[in-house]
C-alpha positions in Angstrom: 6.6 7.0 -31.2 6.5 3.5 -31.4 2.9 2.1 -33.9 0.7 4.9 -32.6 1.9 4.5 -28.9 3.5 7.4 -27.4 5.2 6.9 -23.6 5.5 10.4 -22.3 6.3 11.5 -18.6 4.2 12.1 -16.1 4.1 14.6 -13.4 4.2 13.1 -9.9 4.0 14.4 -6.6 3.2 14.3 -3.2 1.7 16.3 -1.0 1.9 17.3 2.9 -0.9 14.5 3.9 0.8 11.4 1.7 -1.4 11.5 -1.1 0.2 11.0 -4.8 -0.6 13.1 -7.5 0.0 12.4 -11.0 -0.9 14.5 -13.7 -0.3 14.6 -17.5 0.5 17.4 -20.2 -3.2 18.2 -21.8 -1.7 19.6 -25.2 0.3 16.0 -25.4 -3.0 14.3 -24.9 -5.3 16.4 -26.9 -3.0 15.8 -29.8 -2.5 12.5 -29.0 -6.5 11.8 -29.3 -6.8 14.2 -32.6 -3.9 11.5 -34.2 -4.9 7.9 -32.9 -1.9 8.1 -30.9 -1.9 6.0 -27.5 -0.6 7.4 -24.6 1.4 5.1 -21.9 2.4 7.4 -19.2 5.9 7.2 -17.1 6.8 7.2 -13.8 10.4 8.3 -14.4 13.4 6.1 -12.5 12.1 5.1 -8.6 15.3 6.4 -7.2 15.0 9.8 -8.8 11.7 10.3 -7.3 12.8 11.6 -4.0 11.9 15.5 -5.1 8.2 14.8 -5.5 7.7 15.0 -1.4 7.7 11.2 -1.0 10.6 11.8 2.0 8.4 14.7 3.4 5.7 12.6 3.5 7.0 9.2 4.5 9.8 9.8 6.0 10.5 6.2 7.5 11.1 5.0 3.4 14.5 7.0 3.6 16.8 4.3 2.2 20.0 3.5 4.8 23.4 3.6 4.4 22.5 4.2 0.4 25.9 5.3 -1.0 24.6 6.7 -4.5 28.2 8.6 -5.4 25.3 11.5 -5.8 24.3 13.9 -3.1 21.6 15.0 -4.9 20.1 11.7 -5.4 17.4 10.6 -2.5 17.0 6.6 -1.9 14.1 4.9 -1.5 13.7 1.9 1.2 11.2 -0.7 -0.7 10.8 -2.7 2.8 8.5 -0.2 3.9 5.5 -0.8 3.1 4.3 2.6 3.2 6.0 3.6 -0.9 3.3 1.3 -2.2 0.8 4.1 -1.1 2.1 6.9 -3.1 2.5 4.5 -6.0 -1.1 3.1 -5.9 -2.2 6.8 -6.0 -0.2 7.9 -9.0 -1.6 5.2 -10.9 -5.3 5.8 -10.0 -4.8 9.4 -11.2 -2.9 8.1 -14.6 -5.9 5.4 -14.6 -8.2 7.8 -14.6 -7.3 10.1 -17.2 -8.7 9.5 -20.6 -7.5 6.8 -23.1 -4.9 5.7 -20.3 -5.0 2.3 -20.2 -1.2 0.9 -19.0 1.6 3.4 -17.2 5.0 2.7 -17.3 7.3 2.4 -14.2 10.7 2.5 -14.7 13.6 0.8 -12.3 15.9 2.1 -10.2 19.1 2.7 -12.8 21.4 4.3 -10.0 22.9 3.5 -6.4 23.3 0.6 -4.5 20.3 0.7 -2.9 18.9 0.8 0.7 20.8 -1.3 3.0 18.8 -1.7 5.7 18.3 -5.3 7.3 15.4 -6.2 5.0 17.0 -4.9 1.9 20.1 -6.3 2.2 18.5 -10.1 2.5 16.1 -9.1 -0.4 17.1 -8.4 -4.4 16.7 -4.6 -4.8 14.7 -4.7 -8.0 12.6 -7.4 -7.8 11.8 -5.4 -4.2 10.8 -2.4 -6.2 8.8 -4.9 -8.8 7.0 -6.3 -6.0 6.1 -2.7 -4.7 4.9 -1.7 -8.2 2.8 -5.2 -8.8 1.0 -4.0 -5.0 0.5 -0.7 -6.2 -1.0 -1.8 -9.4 -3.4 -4.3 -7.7 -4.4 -1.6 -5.5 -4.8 0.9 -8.6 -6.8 -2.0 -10.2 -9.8 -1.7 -7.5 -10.0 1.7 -8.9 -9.2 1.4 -12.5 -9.7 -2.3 -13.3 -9.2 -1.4 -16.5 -5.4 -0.6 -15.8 -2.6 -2.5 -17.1 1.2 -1.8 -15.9 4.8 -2.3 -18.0 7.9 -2.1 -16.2 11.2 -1.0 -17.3 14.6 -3.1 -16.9 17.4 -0.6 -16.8 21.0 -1.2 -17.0 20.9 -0.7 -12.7 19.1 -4.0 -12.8 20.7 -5.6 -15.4 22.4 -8.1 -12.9 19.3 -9.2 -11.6 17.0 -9.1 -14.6 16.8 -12.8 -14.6 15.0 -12.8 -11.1 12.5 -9.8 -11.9 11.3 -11.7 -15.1 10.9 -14.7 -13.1 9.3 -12.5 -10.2 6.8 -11.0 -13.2 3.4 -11.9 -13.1 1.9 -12.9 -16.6 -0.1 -9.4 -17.0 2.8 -7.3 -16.6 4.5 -6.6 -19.8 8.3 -5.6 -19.6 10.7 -3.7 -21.6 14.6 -3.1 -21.2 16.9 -0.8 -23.0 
């Protein structure tokens, strides 16, 4: 709880046709509204996402030749333009839930990263910045209202420097 501002996970999904769901906890945002609280929803670390059906759905954003040193952990390829969908439609759902005026994306914090041709001439998290500033816009014809923050994690720590730059001005950023 940071000054009445509470940043709590969301649920996100996607289902057989491509389209994201996101939904929020109701008893953390009754109680939030009953004590002037503010809720900032997450969208947990991109590269941990790969459970919510994104691969089902869109299978062509299957990152290459990720070495993770985790089996478990499914890679996403941010060339393809095709993740911005399921991002735009998490945020219109997080948009459009009461008192939800910014979500929180967090960074990749694992892996190397897709290595496809595109990714390996691009910088992985400015890439996935770029994907989440597309999904916002997108989000934005819906909820114009909605305002994004983005996490710097210690994955992108080495390239923090270029995502700041990368940053437009009404995207607010945090790192811990």
């Amino acid at each position: 709880l940071k000054y009445n501002l509470l940043e709590v996970h969301a649920t996100v999904t996607v289902d057989k046709d491509g389209v994201g769901h996101a939904v929020m906890n109701p008893e953390t945002l009754a109680a939030c509204r009953r004590y002037g609280v503010r809720v900032v929803p997450i969208i947990h670390h991109l590269e941990q996402l790969g459970d919510a059906g994104l691969f089902e759905a869109y299978p062509m954003i299957r990152a290459q030749d990720a070495d993770t040193g985790n089996p478990n952990q499914k890679v996403i390829c941010f060339s393809q333009p095709e993740i911005v969908r399921p991002i735009t439609d998490w945020l219109v759902d997080l948009g459009k839930t009461p008192d939800v005026t910014e979500v929180m994306i967090w960074l990749s914090e694992e892996g190397k990263g897709c290595r496809c041709e595109q990714c390996r001439q691009a910088l992985r998290f400015v890439q996935e910045l770029e994907a989440c500033v597309k999904a916002l816009r997108g989000a934005q014809e819906v909820c114009p209202h909605l305002g994004l923050r983005v996490l710097l994690t210690q994955g992108s720590y080495e390239q923090n420097a270029q995502v700041l730059a990368a940053l437009p001005q009404d995207v607010k950023v945090s790192y811990y």
